[in-house]
C-alpha positions as CSV (number, residue, x, y, z in Angstrom):
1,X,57.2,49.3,52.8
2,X,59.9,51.8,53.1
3,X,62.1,51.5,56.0
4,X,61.3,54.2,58.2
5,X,63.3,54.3,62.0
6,X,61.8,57.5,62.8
7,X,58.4,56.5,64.7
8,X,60.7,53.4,67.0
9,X,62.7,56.2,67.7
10,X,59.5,58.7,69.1
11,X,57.9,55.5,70.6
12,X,60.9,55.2,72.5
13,X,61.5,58.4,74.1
14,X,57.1,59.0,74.1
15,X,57.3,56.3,76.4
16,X,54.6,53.6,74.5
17,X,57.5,51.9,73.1
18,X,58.6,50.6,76.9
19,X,61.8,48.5,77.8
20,X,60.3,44.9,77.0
21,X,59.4,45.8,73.6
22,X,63.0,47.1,72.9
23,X,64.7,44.0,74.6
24,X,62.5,42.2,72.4
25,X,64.0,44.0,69.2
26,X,67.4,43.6,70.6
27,X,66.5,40.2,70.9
28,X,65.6,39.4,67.1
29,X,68.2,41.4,66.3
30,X,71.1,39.1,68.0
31,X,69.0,36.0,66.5
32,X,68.7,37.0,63.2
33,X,70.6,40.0,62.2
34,X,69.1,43.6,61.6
35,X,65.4,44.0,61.1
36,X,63.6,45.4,58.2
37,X,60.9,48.3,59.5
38,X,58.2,45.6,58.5
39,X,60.0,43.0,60.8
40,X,60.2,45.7,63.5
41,X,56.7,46.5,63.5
42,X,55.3,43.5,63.8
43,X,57.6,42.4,66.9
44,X,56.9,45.7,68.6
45,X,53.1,45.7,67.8
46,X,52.4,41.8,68.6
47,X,53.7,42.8,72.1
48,X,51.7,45.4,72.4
49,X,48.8,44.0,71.5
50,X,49.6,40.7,74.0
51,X,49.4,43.1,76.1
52,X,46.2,44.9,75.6
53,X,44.6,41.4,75.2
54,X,44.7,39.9,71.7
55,X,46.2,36.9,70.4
56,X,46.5,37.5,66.9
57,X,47.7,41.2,65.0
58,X,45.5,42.5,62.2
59,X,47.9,42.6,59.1
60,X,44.2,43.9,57.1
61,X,45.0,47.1,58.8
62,X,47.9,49.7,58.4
63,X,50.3,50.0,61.6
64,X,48.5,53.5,61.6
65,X,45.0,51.8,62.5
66,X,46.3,49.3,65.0
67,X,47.2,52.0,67.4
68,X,43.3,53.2,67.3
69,X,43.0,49.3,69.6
70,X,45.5,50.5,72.0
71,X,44.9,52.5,75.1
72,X,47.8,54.9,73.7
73,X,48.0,58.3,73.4
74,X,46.8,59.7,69.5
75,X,50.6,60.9,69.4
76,X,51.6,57.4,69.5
77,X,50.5,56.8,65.4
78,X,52.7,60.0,64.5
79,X,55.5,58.7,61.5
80,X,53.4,54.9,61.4
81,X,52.9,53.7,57.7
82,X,49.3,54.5,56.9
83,X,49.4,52.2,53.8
84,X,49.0,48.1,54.7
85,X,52.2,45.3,54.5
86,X,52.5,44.1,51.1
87,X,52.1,40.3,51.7
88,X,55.4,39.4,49.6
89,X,57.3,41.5,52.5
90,X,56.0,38.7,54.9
91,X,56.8,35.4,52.8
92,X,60.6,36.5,52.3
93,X,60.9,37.5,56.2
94,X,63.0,35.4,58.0
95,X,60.6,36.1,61.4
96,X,57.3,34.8,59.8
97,X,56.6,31.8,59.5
98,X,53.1,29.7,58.3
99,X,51.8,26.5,60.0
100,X,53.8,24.5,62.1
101,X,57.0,26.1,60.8
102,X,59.7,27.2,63.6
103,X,59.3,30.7,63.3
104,X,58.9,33.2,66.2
105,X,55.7,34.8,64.3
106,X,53.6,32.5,62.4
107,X,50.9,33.9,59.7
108,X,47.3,32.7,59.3
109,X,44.6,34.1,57.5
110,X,45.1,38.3,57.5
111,X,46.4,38.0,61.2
112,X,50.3,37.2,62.7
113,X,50.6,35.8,66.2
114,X,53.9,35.2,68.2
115,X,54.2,31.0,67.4
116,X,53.5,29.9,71.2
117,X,50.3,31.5,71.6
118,X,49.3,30.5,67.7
119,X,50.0,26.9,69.2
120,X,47.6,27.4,72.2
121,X,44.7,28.2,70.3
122,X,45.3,24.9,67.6
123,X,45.7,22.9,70.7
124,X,42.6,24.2,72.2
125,X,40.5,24.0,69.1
126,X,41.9,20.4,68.6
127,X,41.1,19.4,72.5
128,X,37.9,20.9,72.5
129,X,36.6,19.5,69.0
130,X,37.6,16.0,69.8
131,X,35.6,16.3,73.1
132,X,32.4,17.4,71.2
133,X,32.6,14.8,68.3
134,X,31.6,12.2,71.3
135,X,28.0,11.5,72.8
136,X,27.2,9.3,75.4
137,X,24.3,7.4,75.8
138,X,22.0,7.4,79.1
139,X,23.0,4.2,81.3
140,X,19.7,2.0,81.3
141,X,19.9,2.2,85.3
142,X,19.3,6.4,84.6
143,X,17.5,7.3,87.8
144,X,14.4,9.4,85.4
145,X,12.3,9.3,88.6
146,X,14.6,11.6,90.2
147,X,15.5,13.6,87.5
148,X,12.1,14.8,86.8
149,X,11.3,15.4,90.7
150,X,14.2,18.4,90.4
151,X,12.2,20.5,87.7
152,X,8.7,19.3,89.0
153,X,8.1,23.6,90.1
154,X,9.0,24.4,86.7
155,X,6.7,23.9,83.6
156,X,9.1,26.3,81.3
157,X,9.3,24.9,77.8
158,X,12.0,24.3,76.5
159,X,13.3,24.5,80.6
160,X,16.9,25.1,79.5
161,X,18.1,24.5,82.8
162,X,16.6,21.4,82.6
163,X,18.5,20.9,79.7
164,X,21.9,21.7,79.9
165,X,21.7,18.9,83.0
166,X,20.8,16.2,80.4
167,X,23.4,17.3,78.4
168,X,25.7,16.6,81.4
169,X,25.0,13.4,80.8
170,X,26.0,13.2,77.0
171,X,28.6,15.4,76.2
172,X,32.2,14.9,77.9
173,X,32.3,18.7,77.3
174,X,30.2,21.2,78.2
175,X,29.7,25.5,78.0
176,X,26.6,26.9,79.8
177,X,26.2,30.3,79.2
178,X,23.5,33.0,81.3
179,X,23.6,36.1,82.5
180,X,23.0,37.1,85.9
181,X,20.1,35.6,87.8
182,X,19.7,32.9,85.1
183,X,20.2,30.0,87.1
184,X,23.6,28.6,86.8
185,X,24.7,28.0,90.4
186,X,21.1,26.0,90.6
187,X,22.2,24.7,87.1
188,X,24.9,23.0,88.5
189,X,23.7,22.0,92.1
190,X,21.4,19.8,89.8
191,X,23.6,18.5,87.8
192,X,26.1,17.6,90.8
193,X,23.1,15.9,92.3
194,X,22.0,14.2,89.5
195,X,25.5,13.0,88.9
196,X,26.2,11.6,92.6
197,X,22.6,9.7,92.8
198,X,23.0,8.0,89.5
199,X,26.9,7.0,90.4
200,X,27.5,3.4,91.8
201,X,31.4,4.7,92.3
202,X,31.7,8.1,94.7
203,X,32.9,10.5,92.3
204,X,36.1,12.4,92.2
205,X,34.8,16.1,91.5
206,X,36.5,19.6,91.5
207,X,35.1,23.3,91.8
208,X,37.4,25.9,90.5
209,X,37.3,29.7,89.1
210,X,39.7,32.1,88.0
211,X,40.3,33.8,91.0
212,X,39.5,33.5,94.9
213,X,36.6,35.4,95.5
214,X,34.8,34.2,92.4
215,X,35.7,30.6,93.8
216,X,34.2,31.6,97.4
217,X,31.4,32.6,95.6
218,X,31.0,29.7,94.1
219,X,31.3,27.5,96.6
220,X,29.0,29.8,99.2
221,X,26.1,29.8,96.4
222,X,26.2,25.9,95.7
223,X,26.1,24.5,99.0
224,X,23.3,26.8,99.7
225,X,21.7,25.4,96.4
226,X,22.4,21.9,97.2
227,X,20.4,22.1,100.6
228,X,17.6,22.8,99.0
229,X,17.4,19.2,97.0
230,X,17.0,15.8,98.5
231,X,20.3,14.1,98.0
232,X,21.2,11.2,100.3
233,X,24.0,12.3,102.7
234,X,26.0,9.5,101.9
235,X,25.9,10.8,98.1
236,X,26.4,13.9,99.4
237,X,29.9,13.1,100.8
238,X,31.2,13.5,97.8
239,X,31.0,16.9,96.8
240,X,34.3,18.8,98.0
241,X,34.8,20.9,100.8
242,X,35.3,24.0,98.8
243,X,36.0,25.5,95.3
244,X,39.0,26.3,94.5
245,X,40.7,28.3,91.8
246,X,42.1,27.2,89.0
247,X,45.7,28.5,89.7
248,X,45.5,26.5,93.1
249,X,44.1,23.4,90.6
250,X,47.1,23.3,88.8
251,X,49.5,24.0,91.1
252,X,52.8,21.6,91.1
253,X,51.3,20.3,87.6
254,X,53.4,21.8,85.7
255,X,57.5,21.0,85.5
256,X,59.8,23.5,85.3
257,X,63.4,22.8,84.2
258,X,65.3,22.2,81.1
259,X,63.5,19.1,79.9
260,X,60.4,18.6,78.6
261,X,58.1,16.5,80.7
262,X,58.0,12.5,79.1
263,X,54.3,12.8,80.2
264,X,52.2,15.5,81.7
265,X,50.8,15.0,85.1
266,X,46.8,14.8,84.6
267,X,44.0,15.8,87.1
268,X,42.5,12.9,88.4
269,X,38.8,14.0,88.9
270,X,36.1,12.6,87.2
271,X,34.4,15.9,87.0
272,X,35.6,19.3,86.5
273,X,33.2,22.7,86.9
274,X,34.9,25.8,86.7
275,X,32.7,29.3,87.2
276,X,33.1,32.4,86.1
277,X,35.0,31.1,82.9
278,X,34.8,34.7,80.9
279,X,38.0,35.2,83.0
280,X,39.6,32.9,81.6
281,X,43.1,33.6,79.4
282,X,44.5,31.8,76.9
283,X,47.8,31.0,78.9
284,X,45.1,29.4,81.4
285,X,42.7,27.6,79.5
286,X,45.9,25.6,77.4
287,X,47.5,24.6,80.9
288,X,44.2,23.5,81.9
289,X,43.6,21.3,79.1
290,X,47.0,19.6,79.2
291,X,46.6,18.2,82.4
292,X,42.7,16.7,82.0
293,X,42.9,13.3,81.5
294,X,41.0,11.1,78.7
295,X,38.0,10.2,81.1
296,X,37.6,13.7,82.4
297,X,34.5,15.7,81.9
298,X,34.9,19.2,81.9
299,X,32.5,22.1,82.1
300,X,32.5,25.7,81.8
301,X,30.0,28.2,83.8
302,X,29.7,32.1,82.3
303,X,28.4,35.1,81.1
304,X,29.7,35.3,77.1
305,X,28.3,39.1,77.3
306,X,31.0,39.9,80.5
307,X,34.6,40.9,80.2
308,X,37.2,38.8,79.1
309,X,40.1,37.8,80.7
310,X,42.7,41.0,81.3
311,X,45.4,38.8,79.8
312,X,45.7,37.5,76.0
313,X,42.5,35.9,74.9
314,X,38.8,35.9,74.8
315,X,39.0,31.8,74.7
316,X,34.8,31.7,76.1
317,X,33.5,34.6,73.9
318,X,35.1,32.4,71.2
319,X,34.0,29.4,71.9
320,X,30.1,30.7,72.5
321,X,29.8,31.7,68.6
322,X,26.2,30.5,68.1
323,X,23.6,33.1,68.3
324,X,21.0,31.3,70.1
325,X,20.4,27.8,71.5
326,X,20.1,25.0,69.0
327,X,21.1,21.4,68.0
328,X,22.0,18.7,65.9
329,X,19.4,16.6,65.2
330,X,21.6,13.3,67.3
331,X,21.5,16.0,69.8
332,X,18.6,16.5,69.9
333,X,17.4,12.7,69.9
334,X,19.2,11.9,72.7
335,X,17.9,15.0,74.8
336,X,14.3,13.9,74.3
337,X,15.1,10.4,75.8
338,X,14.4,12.7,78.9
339,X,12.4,15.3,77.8
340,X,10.0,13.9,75.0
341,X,7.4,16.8,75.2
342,X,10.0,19.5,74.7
343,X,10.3,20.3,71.7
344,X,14.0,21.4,70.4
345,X,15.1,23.7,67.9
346,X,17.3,21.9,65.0
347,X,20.3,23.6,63.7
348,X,22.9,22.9,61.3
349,X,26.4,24.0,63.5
350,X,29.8,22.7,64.4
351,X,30.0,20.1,66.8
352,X,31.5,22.2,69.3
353,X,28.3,25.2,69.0
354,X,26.7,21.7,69.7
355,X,28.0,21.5,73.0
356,X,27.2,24.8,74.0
357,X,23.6,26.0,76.1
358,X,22.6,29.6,76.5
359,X,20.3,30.2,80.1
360,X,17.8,32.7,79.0
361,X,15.4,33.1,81.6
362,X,16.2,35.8,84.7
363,X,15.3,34.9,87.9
364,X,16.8,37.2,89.4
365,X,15.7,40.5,87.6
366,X,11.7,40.6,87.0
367,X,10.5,42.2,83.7
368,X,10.2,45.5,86.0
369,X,13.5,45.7,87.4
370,X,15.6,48.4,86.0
371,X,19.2,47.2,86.4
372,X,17.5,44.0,84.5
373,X,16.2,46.5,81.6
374,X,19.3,48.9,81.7
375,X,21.9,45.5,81.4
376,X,19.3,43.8,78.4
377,X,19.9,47.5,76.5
378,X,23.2,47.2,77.0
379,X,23.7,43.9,76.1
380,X,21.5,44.2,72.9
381,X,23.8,47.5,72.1
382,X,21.4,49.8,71.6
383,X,23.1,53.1,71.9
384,X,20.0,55.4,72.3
385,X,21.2,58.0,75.5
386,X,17.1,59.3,75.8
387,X,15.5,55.7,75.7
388,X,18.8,54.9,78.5
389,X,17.5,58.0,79.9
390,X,13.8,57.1,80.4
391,X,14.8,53.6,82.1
392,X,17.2,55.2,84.7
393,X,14.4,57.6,85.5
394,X,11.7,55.8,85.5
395,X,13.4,53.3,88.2
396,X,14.1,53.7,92.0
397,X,16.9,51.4,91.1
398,X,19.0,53.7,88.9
399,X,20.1,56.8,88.9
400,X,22.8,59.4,86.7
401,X,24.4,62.2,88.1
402,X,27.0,64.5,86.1
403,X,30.8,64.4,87.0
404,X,33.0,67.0,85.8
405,X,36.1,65.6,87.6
406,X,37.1,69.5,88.8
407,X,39.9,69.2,91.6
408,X,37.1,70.1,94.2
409,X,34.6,67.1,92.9
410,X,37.4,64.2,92.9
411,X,38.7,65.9,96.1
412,X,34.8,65.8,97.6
413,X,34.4,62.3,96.4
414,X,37.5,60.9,98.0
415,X,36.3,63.0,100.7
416,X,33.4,61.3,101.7
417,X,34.6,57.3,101.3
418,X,37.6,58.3,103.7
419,X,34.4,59.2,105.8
420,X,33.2,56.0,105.6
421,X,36.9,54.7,107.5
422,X,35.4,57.0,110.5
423,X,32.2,54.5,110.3
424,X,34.4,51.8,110.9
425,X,36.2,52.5,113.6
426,X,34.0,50.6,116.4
427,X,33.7,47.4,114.3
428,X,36.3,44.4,115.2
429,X,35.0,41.7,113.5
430,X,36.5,40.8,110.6
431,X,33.6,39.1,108.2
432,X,31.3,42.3,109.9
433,X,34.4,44.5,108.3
434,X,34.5,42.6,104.6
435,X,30.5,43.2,104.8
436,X,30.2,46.9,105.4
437,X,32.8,47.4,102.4
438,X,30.8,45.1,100.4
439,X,27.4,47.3,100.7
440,X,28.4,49.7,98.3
441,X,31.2,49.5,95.8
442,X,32.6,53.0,93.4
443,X,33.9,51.5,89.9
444,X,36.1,53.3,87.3
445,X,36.9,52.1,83.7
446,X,40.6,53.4,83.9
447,X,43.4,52.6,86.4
448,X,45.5,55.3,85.3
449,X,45.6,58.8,85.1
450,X,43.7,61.0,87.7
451,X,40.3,59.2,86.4
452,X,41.7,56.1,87.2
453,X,41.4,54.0,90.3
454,X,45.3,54.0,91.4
455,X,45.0,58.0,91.4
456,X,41.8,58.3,93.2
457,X,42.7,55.3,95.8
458,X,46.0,57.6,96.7
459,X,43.7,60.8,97.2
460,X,41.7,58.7,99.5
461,X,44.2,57.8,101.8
462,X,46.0,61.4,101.7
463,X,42.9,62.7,102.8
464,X,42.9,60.4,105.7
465,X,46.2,61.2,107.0
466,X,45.8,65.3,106.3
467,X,42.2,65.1,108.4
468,X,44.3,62.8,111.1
469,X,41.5,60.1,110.8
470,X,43.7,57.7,110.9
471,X,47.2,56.9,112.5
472,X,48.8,54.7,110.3
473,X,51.4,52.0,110.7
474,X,54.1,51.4,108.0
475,X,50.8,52.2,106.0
476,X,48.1,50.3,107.5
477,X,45.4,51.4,109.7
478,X,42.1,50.1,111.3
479,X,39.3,50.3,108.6
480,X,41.4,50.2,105.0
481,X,39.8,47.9,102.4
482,X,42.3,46.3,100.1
483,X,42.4,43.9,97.2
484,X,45.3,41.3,95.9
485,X,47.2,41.8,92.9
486,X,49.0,39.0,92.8
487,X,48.5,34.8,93.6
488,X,50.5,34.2,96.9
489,X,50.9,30.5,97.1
490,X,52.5,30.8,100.3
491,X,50.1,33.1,102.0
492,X,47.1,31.4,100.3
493,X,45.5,34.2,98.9
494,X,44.9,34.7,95.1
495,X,44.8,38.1,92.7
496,X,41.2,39.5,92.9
497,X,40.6,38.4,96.5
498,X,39.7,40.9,98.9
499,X,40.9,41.7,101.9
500,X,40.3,44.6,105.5
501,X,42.6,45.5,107.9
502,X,41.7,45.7,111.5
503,X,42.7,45.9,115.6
504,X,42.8,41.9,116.7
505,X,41.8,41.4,120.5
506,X,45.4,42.7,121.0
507,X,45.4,45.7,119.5
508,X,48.1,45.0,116.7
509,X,46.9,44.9,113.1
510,X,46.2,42.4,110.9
511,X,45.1,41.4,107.7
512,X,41.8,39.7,106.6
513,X,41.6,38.2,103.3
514,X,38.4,36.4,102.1
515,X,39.8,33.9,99.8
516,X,38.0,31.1,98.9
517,X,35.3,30.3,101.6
518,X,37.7,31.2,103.9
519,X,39.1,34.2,105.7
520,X,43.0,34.4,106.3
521,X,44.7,35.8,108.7
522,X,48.5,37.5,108.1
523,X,50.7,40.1,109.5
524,X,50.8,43.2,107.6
525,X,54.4,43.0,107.0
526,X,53.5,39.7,104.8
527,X,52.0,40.9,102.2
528,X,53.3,43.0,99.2
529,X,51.4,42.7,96.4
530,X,48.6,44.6,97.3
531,X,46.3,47.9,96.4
532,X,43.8,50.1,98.5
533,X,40.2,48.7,97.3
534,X,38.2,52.5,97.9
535,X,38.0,52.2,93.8
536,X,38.2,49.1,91.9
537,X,38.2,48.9,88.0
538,X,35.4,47.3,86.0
539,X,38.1,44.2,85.4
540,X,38.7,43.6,89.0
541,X,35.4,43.8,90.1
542,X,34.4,40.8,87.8
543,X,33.3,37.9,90.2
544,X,31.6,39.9,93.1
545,X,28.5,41.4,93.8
546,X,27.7,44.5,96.0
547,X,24.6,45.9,97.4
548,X,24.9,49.4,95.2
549,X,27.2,50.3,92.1
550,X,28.6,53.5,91.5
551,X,30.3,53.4,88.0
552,X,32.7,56.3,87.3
553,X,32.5,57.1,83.5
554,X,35.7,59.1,82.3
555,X,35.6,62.1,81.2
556,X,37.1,61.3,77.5
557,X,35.7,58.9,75.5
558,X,38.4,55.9,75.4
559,X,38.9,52.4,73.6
560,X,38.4,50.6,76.8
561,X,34.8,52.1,77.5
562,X,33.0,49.2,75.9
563,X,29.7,47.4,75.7
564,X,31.2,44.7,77.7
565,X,32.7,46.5,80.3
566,X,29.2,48.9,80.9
567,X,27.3,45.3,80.7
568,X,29.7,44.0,83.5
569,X,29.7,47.0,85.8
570,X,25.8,47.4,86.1
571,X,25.2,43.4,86.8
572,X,27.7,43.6,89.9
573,X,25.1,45.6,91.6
574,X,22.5,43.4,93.0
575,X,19.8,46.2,94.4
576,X,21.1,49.8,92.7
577,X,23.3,51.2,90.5
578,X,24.2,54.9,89.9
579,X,26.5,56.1,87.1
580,X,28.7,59.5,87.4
581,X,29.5,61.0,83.7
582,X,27.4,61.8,80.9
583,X,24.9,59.7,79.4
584,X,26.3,60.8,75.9
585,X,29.4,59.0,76.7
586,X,27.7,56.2,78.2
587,X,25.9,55.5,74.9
588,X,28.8,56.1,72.9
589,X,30.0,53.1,75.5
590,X,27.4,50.9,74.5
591,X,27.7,51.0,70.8
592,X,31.3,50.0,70.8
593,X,31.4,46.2,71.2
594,X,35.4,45.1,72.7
595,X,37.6,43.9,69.8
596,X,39.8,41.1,70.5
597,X,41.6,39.8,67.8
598,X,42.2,36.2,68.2
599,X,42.5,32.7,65.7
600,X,40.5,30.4,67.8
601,X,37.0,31.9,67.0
602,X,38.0,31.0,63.4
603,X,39.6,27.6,64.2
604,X,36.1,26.2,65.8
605,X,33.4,27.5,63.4
C-alpha cells in the first residue's frame, strides 16, 4: 500500500481524527520511529473502533469500508485506500505482532486488536471454558421434595425455568438468557431458595449489575419474588441486603501502583448473580473474572437480543452463540436426575453453549399484546414496514406518528415536557417525584446533533427559563429530572442512575438519586457529572422500565439505528409505546443487525 498522508491530514483538521488518536501516533512514533501509512491506519482506526465498541479491526475490509461502522460523517472516507492490506505489509511491521508476542497490535485470524484487549478475550475464553468443562453431581441429601413444590403451578414441558435452577446445581458457571417477562427475576429467586434450603453452611452470596438502577431493580424485583416462596427465615438470613453493582463489587480489588500485584485479591462469596449482563464490557467482565476465586460460582442474567455494552465488547452476545436450547448428552443425564419426564433436546456443542439456557416463554406479554408482537418482529428481523404497520394499528398499545423535526415541531415537543415541570411544582416528595418522571419516558437513538438527546435536553430547559417557569439556582430548579454520567464513589451514586431535584422542608434544593434500593440525598453543588434526563438515549435507558415509550427515530438513516437498539427501546415500555419518524426507517432499522467485531465469539465456539 502506497503511503498516502493526505486523508491523516483531512481527518485532522475534519475533526474525526480527534487529539487522542494523534497522541496516539505521536506515541508510536517516539517508540518506534516513523510510521508506514499501513502502520498509521491501523493505530488510528483500532482507536476508533474501541471507541465505537469493537475489540477487534476487520483487516478483510479496505480502510474505505471500515468507516461505513463508524458514526462518522461520509466525508470521513475521502483519500482512504479502497483496496485491502496486503498481509506481507503486516508480518514485516514492527507494530503487529501474532500470539503472545509483545507487540502493541497483535493479529489473529483477518482481524488486529490493540494486545491488552486481545489478552482479555483469551483470558475470558480460557476462565470461562475451564468453568464449563466441570459438572457437579447432586449431593444425596438434595432436598427433591422441595424442589418440585416450587414448579408444582407449572406443568410446561420442558419448564426451562425449571431447568436452568437444576443446572444451578451442576455447572460452576452459568448464562440464562430471556427476554422481557420471561421469568428471570423468579428464575433466580428459585434458585437462591433452592440454594439456601439445601445448604448446611449459610452462604456467602452477592447481587450485582452494571449500573445502579439496574441493581435497584434487581434487588426490588427479587425480594418481592422471594416472598412469594416458603423459605425458612432463618435460611432466609442469608440473602444480602441489597444488590449492588458491579463497580461497587470490585471496588478496592484492584492495586494500582508500579508493581504488579504477587496475588490478586478474590471475592469471597460463594455465589455470584449479576443481572442485566448485556451491559457488560470487556474491560468489566476481565476484572470480574480475576478476582472470583476457585470455589466461586458465578452466573449471568440477560437478554442476548438487547444492546451491548457502550464500551469495547459484546462479551454476552458472544458467549450466547447457540441458536436454541440444547445439551450434551452428560448434561442432559444429570438434568433428568430431577426431571425424568422431561424430555431434553441433545446437541452436539462446546462445552461452554453447554452451559448456557435460553427462557422462551413470556409471561409478561400474552400472545395478544402488541409491544409483545412488535418486539418478537423485531427480534426475528423481519423488515416488512406494512406487516409493522398492521401490528401498531391493530393495538391500543402502539401507536406511529410522523416527525419531520422542523424548528416549530422540536420547539413544540420540548415545549410540552417543560410543561410537565409546571405539573410538578406542588409535589415534595422525593420517591412521588422519581415516579411521576418514570410514567412516561421520550427516547432518541442519537446524542448528538439537534436529533440527539444533549440538543433537545438544552431546548427543554431554555424554554423553561424564556416562559419564566422556573427560577433557577446555579442551574437547578424544583421539578428537573436528571441522570448520572459518571460512578461517584464518594457520593455513592453510579453512571445510569437517576436522579430529581426538589424544595426539602426548608426550602433549599437538593438532589435525589435512586441508586441502588436506595435514594440519596446531596447538595446540588456536589455533583458534576450529570445531564438533564427530559430525553435519554436508547443506551442509557437500558435497565429501566417506564409506563409509556416514546422512541424518537432520526431523520437520516444511521449506523447506530439497529435491530438491537429498536428491540431494546420498545421492551422498556411496560404498557405502551409510540414511535415518532417514519416506519420506512424504522424497517430499514430492523434489518440491520449491530456489528461488533470482536475475537472472543471465535475463541469459544
Amino acid at each position: 500500500m502506497s503511503t498516502l498522508f493526505n486523508w491523516y491530514r483531512s481527518g485532522i483538521s475534519d475533526g474525526w481524527i480527534e487529539l487522542y488518536e494523534q497522541e496516539l501516533v505521536r506515541y508510536l512514533e517516539a517508540e518506534y520511529g516513523n510510521l508506514t501509512d499501513t502502520e498509521r491506519l491501523i493505530a488510528v482506526f483500532t482507536s476508533l473502533y474501541l471507541k465505537a465498541g469493537h475489540v477487534s479491526l476487520p483487516i478483510g475490509q479496505s480502510p474505505a469500508e471500515w468507516v461505513g461502522h463508524l458514526d462518522l460523517d461520509g466525508a470521513a472516507s475521502s483519500g482512504l485506500p479502497a483496496e485491502k492490506f496486503d498481509r506481507s505489509e503486516l508480518d514485516k511491521s514492527r507494530l503487529v505482532g501474532i500470539g503472545r508476542e509483545e507487540k502493541p497490535f497483535i493479529l489473529h485470524g483477518d482481524q488486529i486488536s490493540v494486545r491488552r484487549f486481545f489478552m482479555y478475550e483469551n483470558r475470558i475464553a480460557d476462565w470461562i471454558s475451564s468453568k464449563s468443562e466441570k459438572s457437579y453431581q447432586l449431593a444425596p441429601d438434595f432436598p427433591f421434595e422441595f424442589f418440585h413444590s416450587l414448579f408444582e403451578e407449572d406443568k410446561e414441558s420442558p419448564n426451562w425455568q425449571q431447568v436452568a435452577v437444576v443446572m444451578s446445581f451442576i455447572k460452576p458457571f452459568l448464562i440464562i438468557s430471556g427476554g422481557p417477562g420471561t421469568g428471570k427475576t423468579t428464575t433466580v429467586a428459585k434458585i437462591l431458595a433452592m440454594k439456601m434450603v439445601s445448604s448446611h453452611e449459610p452462604l456467602r452470596i452477592a447481587l450485582a449489575a452494571p449500573t445502579g438502577k439496574a441493581a435497584g431493580r434487581m434487588a426490588e424485583s427479587l425480594y418481592r419474588e422471594m416472598d412469594q416462596l416458603n423459605v425458612p427465615e432463618e435460611k432466609r438470613s442469608q440473602l444480602p441486603d441489597d444488590a449492588a453493582t458491579l463497580h461497587r463489587l470490585l471496588y478496592g480489588l484492584d492495586r494500582g501502583g508500579l508493581l504488579p500485584d504477587p496475588e490478586k485479591k478474590k471475592l469471597r462469596y460463594d455465589l455470584i448473580i449479576v443481572d442485566e449482563a448485556s451491559m457488560i464490557d470487556l474491560n468489566l467482565m476481565h476484572r470480574l473474572i480475576s478476582h472470583i476465586g476457585e470455589g466461586t460460582q458465578l452466573i449471568l442474567l440477560g437478554d442476548k437480543d438487547q444492546l451491548a455494552s457502550v464500551e469495547a465488547g459484546s462479551v454476552f452476545a458472544d458467549l450466547c452463540r447457540k441458536p436454541e436450547n440444547g445439551f450434551l448428552k452428560e448434561t442432559a443425564k444429570l438434568i433428568k436426575q430431577l426431571m425424568p419426564d422431561t424430555e431434553l433436546p441433545l446437541k452436539e456443542q462446546s462445552v461452554l453453549s453447554d452451559s448456557v439456557l435460553y427462557l422462551t416463554k413470556s409471561y409478561r406479554f400474552d400472545s395478544e399484546s402488541g409491544i409483545g408482537k412488535l418486539a418478537a418482529l423485531v427480534k426475528r428481523g423481519e423488515p416488512d414496514a406494512e406487516g409493522m404497520k398492521t401490528v401498531m394499528d391493530g393495538s391500543s398499545e402502539l401507536s406511529c406518528e410522523t416527525f419531520n423535526f422542523s424548528r416549530d415541531k422540536l420547539e413544540e415537543l420540548a415545549g410540552n415536557l417543560a410543561e410537565r415541570v409546571k405539573e410538578v411544582q406542588n409535589i415534595r416528595d422525593e420517591r412521588a417525584l422519581l415516579d411521576f418522571w418514570k410514567r412516561s419516558a421520550w427516547l432518541t437513538v442519537l446524542r448528538r446533533g439537534p436529533e440527539g438527546s444533549r440538543e433537545l435536553n438544552r431546548l427543554v430547559e431554555k424554554i423553561l427559563i424564556l416562559q419564566r417557569s422556573v427560577q433557577p439556582e446555579n442551574g437547578w430548579y424544583h421539578g428537573r429530572p436528571i441522570i448520572i454520567t459518571r460512578n461517584s464513589y464518594s457520593l455513592g451514586v453510579f453512571n445510569g442512575d437517576m436522579g430529581v431535584c426538589l424544595h426539602d422542608g426548608s426550602g433549599e434544593l437538593r438532589i435525589y438519586v435512586e441508586s441502588g434500593s436506595e435514594i440519596k440525598k446531596l447538595q446540588p453543588s456536589r455533583l458534576t457529572d450529570y445531564a438533564p434526563a427530559y430525553f435519554l438515549t436508547v443506551h442509557k435507558s437500558q435497565g429501566s422500565e417506564f409506563n409509556h415509550v416514546n422512541l424518537l427515530l432520526p431523520k437520516r438513516d444511521t449506523p447506530i439505528l439497529t435491530r438491537e437498539l429498536l428491540y431494546t427501546a420498545i421492551t422498556r415500555a411496560r404498557n405502551s409505546f409510540t414511535l415518532y419518524g417514519e416506519m420506512g426507517l424504522f424497517a430499514k432499522g430492523v434489518s440491520r443487525q449491530t456489528v461488533r467485531y470482536t475475537g472472543l465469539k471465535n475463541l469459544v465456539e
